[in-house]
C-alpha positions in Angstrom: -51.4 -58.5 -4.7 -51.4 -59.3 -1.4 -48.4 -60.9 0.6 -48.3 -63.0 3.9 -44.6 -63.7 6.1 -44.5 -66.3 8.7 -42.0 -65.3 11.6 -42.9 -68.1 13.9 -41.6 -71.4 14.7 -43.4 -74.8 14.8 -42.9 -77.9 14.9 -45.2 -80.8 13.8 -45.1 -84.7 13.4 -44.3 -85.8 9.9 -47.3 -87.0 7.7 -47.9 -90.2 6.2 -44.1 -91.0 4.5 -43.6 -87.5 4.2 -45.9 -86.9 0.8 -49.2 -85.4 2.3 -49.9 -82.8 4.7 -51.6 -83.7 8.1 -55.1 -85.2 7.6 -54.4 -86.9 4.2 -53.1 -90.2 5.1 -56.5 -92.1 5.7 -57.3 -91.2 2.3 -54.4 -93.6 1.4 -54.7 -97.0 2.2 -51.3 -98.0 2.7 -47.6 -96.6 1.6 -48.1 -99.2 -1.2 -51.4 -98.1 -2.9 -51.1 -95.7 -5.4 -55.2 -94.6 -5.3 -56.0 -91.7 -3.8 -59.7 -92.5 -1.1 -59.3 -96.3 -2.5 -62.4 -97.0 0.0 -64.7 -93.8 -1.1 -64.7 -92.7 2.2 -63.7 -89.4 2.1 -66.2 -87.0 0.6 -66.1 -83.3 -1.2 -69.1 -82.2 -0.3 -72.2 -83.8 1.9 -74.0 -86.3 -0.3 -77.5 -85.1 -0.4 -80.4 -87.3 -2.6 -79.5 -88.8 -5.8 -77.0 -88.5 -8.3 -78.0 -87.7 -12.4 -75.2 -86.8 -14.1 -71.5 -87.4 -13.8 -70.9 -84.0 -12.5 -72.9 -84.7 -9.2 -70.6 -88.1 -8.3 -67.7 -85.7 -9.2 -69.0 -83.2 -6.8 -69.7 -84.8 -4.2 -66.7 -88.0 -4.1 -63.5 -86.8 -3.1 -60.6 -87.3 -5.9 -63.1 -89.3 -8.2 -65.0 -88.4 -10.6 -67.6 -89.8 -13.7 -65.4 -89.2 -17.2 -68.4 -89.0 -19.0 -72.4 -87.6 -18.3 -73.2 -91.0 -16.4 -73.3 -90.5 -12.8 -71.7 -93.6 -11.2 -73.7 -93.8 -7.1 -72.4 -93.1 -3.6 -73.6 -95.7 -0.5 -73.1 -94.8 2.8 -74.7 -94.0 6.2 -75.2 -90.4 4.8 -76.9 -91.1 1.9 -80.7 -91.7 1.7 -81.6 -94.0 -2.0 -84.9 -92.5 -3.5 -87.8 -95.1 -2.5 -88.1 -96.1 -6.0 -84.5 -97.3 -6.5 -84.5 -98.3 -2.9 -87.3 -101.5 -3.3 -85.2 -102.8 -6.3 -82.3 -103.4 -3.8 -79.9 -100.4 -4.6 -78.2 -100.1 -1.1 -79.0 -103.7 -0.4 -75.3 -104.3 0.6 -72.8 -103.8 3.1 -69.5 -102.3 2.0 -66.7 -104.9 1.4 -64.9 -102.0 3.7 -65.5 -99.4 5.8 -69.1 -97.2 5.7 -69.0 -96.3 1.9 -69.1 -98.2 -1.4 -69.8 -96.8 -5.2 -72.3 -98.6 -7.7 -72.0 -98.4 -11.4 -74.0 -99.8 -14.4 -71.8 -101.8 -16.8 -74.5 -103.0 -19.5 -77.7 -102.2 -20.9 -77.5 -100.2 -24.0 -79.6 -101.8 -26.1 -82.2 -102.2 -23.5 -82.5 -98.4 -24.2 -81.5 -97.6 -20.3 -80.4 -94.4 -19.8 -76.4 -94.3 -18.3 -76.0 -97.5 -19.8 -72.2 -97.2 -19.0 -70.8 -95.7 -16.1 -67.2 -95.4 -15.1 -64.6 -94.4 -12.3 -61.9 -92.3 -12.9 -59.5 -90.8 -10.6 -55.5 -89.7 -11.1 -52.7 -91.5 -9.2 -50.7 -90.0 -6.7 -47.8 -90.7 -8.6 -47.5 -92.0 -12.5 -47.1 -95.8 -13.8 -43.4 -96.2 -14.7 -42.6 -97.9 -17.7 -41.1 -101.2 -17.8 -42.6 -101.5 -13.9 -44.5 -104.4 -13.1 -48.2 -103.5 -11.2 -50.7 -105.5 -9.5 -54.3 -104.0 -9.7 -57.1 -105.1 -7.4 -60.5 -104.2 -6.9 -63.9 -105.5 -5.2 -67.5 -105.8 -6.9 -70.2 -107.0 -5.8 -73.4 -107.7 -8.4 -77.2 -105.5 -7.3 -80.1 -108.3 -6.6 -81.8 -109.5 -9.5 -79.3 -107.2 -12.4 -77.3 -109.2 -15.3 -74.1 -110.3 -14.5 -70.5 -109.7 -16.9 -67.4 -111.0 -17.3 -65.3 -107.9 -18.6 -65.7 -105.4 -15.8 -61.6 -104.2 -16.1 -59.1 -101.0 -15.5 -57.8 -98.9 -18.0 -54.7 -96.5 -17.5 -54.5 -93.2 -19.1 -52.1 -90.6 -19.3 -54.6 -88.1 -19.9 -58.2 -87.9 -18.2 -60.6 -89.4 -20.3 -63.8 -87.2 -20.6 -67.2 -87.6 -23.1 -70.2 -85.9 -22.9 -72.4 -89.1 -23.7 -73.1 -91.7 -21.5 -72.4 -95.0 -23.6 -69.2 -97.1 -23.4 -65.7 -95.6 -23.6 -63.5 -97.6 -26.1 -60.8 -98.2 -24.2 -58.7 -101.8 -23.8 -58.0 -102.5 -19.8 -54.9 -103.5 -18.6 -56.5 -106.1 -16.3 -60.0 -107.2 -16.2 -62.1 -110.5 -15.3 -62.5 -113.1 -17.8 -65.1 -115.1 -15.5 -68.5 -114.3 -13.9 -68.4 -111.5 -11.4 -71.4 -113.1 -9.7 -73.2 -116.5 -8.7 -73.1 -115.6 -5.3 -75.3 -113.1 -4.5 -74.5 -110.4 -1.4 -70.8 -111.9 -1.7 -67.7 -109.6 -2.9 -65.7 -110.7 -5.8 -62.2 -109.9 -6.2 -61.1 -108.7 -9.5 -56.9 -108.2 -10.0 -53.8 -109.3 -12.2 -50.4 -108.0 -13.3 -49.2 -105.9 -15.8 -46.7 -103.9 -17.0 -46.6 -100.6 -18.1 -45.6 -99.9 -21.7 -46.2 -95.9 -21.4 -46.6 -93.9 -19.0 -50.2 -93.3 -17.1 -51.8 -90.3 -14.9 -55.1 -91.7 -14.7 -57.0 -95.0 -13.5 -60.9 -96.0 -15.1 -62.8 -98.8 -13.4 -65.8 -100.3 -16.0 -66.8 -102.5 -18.7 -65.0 -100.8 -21.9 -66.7 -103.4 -24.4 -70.1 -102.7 -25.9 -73.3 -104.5 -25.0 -72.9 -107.1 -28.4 -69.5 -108.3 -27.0 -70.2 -108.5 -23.3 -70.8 -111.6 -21.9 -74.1 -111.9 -19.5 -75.8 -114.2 -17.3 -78.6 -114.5 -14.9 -80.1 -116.8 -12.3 -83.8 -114.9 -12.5 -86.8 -115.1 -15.2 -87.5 -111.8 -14.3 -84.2 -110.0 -14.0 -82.9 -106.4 -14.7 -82.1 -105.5 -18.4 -79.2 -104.4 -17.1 -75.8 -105.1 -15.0 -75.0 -102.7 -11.8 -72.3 -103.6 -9.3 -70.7 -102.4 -6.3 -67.2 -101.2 -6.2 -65.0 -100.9 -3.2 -61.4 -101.3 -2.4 -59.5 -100.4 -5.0 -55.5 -100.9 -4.9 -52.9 -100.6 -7.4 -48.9 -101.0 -6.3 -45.8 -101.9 -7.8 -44.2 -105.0 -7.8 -40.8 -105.9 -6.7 -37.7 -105.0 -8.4 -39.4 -100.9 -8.0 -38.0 -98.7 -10.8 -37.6 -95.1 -10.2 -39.9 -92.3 -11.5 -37.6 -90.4 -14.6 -37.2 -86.9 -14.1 -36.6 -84.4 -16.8 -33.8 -82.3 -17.2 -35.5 -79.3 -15.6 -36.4 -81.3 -12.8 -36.5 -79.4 -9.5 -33.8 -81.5 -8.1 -31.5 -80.7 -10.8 -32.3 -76.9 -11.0 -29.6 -74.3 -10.2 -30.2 -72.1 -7.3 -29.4 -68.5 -7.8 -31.1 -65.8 -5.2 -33.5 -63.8 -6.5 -34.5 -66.8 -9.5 -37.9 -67.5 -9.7 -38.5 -71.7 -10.3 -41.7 -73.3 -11.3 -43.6 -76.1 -9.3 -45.1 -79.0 -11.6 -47.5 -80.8 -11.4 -49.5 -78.9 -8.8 -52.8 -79.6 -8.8 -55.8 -78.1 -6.4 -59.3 -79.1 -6.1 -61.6 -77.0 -8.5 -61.8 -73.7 -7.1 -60.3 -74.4 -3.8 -57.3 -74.4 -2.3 -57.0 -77.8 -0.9 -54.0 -79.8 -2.7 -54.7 -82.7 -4.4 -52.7 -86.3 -3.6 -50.8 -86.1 -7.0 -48.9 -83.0 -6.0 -47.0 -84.4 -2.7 -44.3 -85.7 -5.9 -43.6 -82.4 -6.3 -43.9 -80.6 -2.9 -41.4 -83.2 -1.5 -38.8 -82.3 -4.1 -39.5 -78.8 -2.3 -38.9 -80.4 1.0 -35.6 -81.9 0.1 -34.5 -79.1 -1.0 -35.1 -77.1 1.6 -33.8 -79.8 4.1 -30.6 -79.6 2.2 -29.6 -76.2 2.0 -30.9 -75.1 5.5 -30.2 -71.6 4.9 -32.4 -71.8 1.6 -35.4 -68.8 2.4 -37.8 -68.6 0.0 -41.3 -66.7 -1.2 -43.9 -69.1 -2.5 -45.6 -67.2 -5.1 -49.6 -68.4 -6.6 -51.2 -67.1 -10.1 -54.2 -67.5 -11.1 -56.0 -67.6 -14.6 -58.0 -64.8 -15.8 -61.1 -66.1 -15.1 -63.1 -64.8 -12.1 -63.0 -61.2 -10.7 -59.5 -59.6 -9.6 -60.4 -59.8 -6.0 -61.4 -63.6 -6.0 -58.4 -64.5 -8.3 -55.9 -62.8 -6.2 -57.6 -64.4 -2.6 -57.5 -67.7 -4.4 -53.8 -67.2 -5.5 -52.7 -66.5 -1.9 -54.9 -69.3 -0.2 -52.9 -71.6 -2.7 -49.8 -70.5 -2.1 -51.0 -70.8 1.7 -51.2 -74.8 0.9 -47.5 -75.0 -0.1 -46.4 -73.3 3.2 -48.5 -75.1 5.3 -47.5 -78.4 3.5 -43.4 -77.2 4.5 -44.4 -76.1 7.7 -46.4 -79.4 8.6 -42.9 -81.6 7.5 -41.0 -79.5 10.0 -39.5 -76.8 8.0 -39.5 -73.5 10.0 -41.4 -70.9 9.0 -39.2 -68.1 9.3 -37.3 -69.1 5.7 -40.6 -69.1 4.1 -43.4 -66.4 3.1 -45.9 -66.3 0.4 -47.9 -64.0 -2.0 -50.7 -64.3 -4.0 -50.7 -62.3 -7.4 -53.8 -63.2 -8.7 -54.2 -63.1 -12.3 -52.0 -59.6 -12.9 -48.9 -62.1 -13.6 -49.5 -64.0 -17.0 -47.0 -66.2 -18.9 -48.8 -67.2 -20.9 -52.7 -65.9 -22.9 -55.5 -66.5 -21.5 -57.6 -66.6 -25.0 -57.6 -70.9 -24.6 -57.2 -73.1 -22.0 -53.5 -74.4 -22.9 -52.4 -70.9 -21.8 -55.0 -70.4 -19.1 -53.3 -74.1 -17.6 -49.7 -72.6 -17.6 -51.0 -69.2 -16.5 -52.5 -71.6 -13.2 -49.2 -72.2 -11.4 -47.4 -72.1 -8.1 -43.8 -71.1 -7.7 -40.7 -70.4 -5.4 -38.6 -66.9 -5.3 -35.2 -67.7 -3.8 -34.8 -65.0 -0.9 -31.6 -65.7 0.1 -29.3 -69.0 0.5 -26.7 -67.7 3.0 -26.9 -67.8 6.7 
């Protein structure tokens, strides 16, 4: 295992509302929106060529990613479309925002074309409250000379929806268009309404959810695509005035106990695949952590990361500690000094839980605090 203490001081400007470390907050529209990038234009990795299967939009869009084998298509000044997609018009639009937009096909199954449905999917930064009243918007815009729909919706989730064909998921949106998305071509179309939530949601999904027999098309050409493609861009979901409060559970961090030496899980921690880089969702979690620590100023702590099995001892354990690196860096960046904090990276040598499924692998994948001390 290897162990790190910080026994400087620093002192940094507080991040976008206190939830995200610095360098996150352009990948949040406003303090309102509840999607992570809503704009696509943050990327993982560089976007090189064309996308085949959902795991290259994954890979390459940052925080979204294809729930099925479809690969849903990134536009932007550092993308080059293959020639042949190129001269039927793919591209042929400028972004209703910023540099980058997404395309996705939305019809054509019985036309035999291949990704026939392709979807959005990312996870909020924080989860749809029951009883709270939402207001969901997005932007399309319809390709030159492809069919035009009416039902192109959102769906919310609780957990990530994932299929390895690339046909329609059966899913019933919360809000989706009842009229043409279309008529004008090279124009963007706003599609949004209201809802509440009835259960509680991790996960967003931007598509048509209805098979081809129940969608309704049109077309203004003779010679049109058998199929429907549109641009997405802007995406926004907020809550509505009165605002309920997120419930906690009884084991909530703000309720916990503190005891030195007790060791206290962090949920809902969630890094990119591999990487250390937190995702949006987790700033819930970590500013429980700062609250804490801002209320018991003599709180020191050890942040502690565990790996999985997976993956050889040496990588697990560098992994572990670059993780727990995250946390601190998050506390240290939202002015908590760095002498009451130090971290450690244990690898995999530390299970809870077996590693023989993916259940136990998930709880054996977790970031926690050791209280130090709690007296000056």
């Amino acid at each position: 295992m290897r162990k790190v203490h910080i026994r400087y001081l620093a002192c940094f400007a507080l991040c976008f509302c206190l939830t995200c470390p610095k360098g996150q907050s352009q990948l949040i529209a406003s303090a309102e929106n509840i999607v992570p990038n809503p704009g696509f234009e943050a990327y993982r990795s560089h976007p090189i060529g064309w996308f085949y299967n959902g795991k290259h939009f994954t890979e390459v869009m940052k925080y979204w990613h294809s729930p099925t084998s479809a690969s849903p298509d990134v536009f932007g000044p550092q993308v080059q479309v293959p020639q042949p997609w190129a001269e039927k018009g793919f591209g042929n639009r400028v972004p209703y925002q910023g540099e980058t937009m997404v395309g996705i096909t939305v019809y054509g199954c019985e036309e035999g074309k291949p990704h026939c449905r392709e979807y959005l999917q990312v996870q909020l930064i924080e989860p749809l409250v029951v009883g709270q009243q939402y207001y969901v918007e997005f932007w399309a815009s319809p390709l030159d000379k492809s069919i035009e729909i009416n039902e192109l919706g959102a769906s919310f989730l609780l957990e990530a929806a994932s299929s390895l064909t690339d046909g329609p998921l059966p899913l019933t949106p919360q809000i989706f268009s009842n009229s043409r998305i279309g008529g004008h071509r090279k124009h963007w179309h706003k599609i949004s309404g209201y809802f509440e939530a009835t259960e509680a949601a991790d996960f967003l999904i931007i598509g048509n959810f209805l098979p081809d027999s129940l969608t309704t098309t049109y077309s203004n050409y003779d010679n049109h695509y058998p199929f429907a493609y549109y641009y997405i861009d802007a995406v926004l979901v907020r809550k509505e005035p009165p605002l309920l409060p997120i419930p906690i559970d009884e084991d909530d961090l703000s309720l916990i106990e503190l005891e030195k030496g007790k060791t206290i899980r962090l949920k809902n921690i969630f890094f990119e695949t591999d990487k250390a880089e937190l995702l949006p969702r987790s700033f819930l979690e970590l500013k429980k952590l700062l609250q804490l620590m801002q209320k018991h100023p003599h709180l020191v702590i050890e942040i502690r990361g565990h790996t999985d099995i997976r993956g050889n001892a040496d990588y697990n354990e560098d992994l572990s500690l670059r993780r727990a690196r995250s946390v601190v860096d998050f506390l240290k960046e939202n002015g908590v000094e760095m002498n009451r904090v130090s971290y450690i990276g244990f690898g995999s040598s530390q299970p809870i839980a077996s590693n023989e499924d993916e259940q136990g692998r998930q709880l054996n994948r977790r970031v926690e605090f050791r209280i130090v001390s709690m007296e000056k």
